[in-house]
C-alpha positions as CSV (number, residue, x, y, z in Angstrom):
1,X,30.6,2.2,-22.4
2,X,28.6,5.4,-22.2
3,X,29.9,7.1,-25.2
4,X,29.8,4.1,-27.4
5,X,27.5,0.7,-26.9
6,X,24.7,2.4,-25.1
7,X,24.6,5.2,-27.2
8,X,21.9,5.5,-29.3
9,X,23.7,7.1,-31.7
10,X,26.2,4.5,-31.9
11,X,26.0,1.7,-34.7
12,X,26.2,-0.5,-31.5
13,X,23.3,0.1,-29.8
14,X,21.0,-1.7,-31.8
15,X,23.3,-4.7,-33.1
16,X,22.1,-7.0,-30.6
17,X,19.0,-7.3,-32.0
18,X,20.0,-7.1,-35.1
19,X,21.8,-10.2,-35.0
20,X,18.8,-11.9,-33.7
21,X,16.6,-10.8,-36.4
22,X,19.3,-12.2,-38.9
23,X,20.0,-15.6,-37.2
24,X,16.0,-16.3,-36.1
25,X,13.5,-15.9,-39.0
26,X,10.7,-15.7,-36.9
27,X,8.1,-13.7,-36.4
28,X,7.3,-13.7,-32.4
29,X,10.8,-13.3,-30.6
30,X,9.6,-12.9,-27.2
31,X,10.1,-16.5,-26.1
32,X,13.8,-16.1,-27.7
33,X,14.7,-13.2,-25.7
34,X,13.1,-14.8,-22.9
35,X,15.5,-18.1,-22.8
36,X,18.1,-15.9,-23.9
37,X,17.7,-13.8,-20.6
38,X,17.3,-16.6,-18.5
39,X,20.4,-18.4,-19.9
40,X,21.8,-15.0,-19.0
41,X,20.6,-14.9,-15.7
42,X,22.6,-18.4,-14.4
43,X,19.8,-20.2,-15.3
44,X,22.4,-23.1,-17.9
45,X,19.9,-26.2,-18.1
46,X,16.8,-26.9,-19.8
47,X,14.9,-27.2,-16.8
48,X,16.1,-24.7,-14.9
49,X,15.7,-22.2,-18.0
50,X,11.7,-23.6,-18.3
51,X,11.1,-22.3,-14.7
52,X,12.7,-18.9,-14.9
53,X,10.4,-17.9,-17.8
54,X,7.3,-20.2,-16.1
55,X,7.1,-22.8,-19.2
56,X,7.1,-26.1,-19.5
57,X,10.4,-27.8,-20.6
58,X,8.8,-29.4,-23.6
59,X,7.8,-25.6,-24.7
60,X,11.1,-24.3,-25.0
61,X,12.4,-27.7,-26.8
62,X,12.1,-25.6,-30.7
63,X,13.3,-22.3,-29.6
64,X,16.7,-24.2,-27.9
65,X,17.1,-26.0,-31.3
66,X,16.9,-22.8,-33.2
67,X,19.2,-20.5,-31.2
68,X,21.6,-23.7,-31.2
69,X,21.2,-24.3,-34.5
70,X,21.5,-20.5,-35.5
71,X,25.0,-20.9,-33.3
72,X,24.1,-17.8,-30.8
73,X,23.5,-20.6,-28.4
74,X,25.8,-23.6,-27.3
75,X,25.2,-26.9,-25.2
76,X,28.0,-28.5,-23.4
77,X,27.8,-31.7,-21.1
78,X,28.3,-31.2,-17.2
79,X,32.1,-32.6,-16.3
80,X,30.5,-34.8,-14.0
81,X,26.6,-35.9,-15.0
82,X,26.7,-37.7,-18.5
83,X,23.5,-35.8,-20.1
84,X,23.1,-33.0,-18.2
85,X,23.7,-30.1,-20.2
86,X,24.6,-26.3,-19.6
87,X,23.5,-23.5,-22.0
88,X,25.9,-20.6,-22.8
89,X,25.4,-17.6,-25.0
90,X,28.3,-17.8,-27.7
91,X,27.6,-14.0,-28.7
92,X,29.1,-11.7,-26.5
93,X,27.0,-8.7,-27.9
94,X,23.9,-10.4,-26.8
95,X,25.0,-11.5,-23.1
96,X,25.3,-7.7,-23.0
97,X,22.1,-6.5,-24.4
98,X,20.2,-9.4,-22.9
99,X,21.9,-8.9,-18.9
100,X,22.1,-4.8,-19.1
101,X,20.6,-2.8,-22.2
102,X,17.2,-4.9,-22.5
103,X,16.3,-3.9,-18.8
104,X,17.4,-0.5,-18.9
105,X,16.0,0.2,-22.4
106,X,13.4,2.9,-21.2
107,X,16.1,4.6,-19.4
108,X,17.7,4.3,-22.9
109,X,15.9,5.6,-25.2
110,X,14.6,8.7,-22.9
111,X,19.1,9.6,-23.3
112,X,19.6,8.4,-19.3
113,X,22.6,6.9,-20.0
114,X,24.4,7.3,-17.2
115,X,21.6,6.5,-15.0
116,X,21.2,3.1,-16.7
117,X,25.1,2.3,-16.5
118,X,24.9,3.5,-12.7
119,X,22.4,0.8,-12.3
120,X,23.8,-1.7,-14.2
121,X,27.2,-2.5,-13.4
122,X,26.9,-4.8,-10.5
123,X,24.4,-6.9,-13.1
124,X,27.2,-6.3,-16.0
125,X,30.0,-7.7,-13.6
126,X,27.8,-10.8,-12.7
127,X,25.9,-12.2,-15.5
128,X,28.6,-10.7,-18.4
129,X,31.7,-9.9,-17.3
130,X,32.4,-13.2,-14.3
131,X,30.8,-15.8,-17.3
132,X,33.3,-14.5,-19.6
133,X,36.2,-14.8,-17.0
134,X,35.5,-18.4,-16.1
135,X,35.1,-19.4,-19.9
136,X,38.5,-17.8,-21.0
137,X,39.9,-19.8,-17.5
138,X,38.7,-22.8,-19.5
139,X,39.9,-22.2,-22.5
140,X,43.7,-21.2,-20.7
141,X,43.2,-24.6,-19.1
142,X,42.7,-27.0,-22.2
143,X,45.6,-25.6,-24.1
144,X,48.0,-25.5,-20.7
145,X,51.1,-27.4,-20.8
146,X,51.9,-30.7,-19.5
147,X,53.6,-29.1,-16.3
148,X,50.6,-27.2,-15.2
149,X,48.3,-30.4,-14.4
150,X,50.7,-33.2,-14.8
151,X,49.5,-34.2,-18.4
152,X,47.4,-32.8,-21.4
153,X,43.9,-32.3,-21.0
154,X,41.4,-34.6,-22.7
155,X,38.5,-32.2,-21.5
156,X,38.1,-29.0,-19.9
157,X,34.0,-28.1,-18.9
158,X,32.0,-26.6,-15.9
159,X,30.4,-29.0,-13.6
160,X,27.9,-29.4,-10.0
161,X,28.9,-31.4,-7.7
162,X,26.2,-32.4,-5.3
163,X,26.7,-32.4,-1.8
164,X,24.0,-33.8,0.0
165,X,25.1,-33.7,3.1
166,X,24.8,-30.0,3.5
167,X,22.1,-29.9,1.0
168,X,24.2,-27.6,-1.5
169,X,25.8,-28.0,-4.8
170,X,29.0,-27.1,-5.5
171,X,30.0,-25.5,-8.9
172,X,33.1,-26.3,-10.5
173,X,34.2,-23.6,-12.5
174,X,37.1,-25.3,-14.4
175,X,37.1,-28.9,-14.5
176,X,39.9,-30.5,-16.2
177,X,39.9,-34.4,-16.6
178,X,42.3,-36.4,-18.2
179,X,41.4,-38.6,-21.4
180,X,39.0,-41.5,-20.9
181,X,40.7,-44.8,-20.5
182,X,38.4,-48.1,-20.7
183,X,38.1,-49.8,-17.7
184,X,39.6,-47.5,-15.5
185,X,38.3,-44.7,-13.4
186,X,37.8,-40.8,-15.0
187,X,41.0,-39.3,-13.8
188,X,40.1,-35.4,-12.9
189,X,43.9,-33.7,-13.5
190,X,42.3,-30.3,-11.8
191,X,39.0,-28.8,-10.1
192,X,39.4,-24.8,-10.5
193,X,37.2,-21.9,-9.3
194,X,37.4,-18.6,-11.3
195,X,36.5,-14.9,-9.2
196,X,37.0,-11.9,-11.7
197,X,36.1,-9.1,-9.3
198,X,37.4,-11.2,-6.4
199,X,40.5,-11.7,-4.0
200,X,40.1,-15.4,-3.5
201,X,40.8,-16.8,0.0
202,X,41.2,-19.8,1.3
203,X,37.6,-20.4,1.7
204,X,38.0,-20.9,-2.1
205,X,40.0,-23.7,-1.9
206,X,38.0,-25.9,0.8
207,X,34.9,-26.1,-1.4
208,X,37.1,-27.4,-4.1
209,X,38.5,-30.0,-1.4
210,X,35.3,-30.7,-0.6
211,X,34.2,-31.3,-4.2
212,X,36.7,-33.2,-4.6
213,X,36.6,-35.5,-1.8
214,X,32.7,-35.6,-3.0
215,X,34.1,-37.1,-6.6
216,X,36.6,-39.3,-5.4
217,X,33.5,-41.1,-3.3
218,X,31.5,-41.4,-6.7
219,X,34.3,-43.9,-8.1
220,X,36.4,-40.5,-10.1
221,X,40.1,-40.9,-10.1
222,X,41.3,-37.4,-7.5
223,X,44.5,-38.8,-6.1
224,X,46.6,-36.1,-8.3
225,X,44.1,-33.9,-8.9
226,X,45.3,-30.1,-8.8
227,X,42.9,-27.7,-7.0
228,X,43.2,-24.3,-8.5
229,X,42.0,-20.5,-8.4
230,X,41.9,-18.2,-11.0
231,X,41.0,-14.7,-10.3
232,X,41.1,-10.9,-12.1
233,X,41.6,-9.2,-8.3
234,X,44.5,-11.5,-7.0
235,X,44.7,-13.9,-4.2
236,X,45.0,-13.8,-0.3
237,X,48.2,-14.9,1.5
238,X,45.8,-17.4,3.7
239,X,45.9,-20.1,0.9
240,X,47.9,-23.1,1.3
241,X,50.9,-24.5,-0.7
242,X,50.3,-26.7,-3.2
243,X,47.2,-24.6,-4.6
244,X,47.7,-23.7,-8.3
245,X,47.1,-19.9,-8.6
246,X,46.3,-18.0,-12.4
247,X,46.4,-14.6,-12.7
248,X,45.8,-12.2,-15.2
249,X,49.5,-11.9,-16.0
250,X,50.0,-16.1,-16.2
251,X,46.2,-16.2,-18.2
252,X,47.5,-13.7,-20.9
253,X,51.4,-14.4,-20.7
């Protein structure tokens, strides 16, 4: 990482921005970097985007239609709230330069690499490296087999599931629901939580139970839903049977 992205002397350094200046012909890009950082920063709806960088939602409507339409930027629906939707960064590059290079870039430029990777790897595991696990977990779980879940996937997203009894919100990582049948209740085929850097523990697996439980209350279909865990740093022997557990080894098999 050193010797290569954050070296100014590496063709890397400055293709983040770059890329920008290709894909947004505009001439003030401070408000683009701005939702770019606060998509970044866990910040995935409109509203929630507006207060990070202290505008109003209707000021950010233009720059979220460029950056979509310029594809650095995507909108998916929330699994569970029909026109809700979550904002993620489709270029790599830029998750990087927004999370770790754009706030170390004094450090930078002055040649402290080291320093500014020394202070920027709990950020990079976080807001790059965790958002990159869960969306490969997603994208393992729409092409699975039948056996995994019981059937095909129609649709795999993330998804919040309030919980207003405890005044929380629970977010699904990997939601996979079956295809829409009229008349009948969305079946949800699994509820998943991804931890890259984590051993997951049975902790884990009761907010999923309580997430479900939440859905199957809302009218959704749970009574074969799969609860699962996916996780880069293994899993603790305290979870029960029954528990669908994805490794590295079954994610890249």
């Amino acid at each position: 990482m050193v010797r290569t992205v954050l070296n100014p002397a590496s063709p890397l350094y400055r293709e983040a921005r770059y890329l920008l200046a290709e894909r947004v012909d505009v001439r003030d890009r401070a408000i683009y970097h701005a939702v770019l950082g606060a998509i970044v920063a866990g910040n995935a709806t409109r509203g929630g985007i507006a207060n990070h960088i202290g505008r109003k939602s209707t000021d950010i409507g233009h720059p979220l239609s460029v950056l979509e339409d310029s594809q650095l930027i995507a909108r998916e629906e929330d699994a569970f709230r029909k026109g809700r939707s979550l904002y993620r960064i489709c270029e790599p590059l830029i998750v990087f330069y927004e999370a770790v290079m754009r706030r170390e870039w004094t450090r930078l430029e002055r040649g402290r690499t080291e320093a500014a990777w020394s202070n920027s790897r709990a950020t990079f595991l976080s807001q790059v490296v965790g958002p990159h696990f869960e969306a490969l977990c997603r994208e393992w779980a729409m092409f699975a087999e039948e056996e995994v879940f019981g059937e095909l996937p129609g649709r795999v997203a993330a998804g919040v599931v309030a919980d207003p009894h405890n005044r929380t919100q629970i977010q699904v990582d990997v939601a996979v629901l079956a295809q829409e049948e009229p008349g009948r209740p969305q079946r949800i085929l699994s509820l998943g939580e991804a931890k890259w850097d984590k051993v997951m523990t049975a902790g884990h697996v009761d907010r999923l139970r309580r997430a479900r439980d939440l859905l199957s209350v809302k009218g959704y279909d749970t009574r074969n839903t799969v609860l699962a865990c996916y996780s880069g740093a293994g899993f603790h022997d305290d979870i029960p049977e029954g528990v669908r557990l994805v490794g590295l080894k079954e994610l890249y098999a």
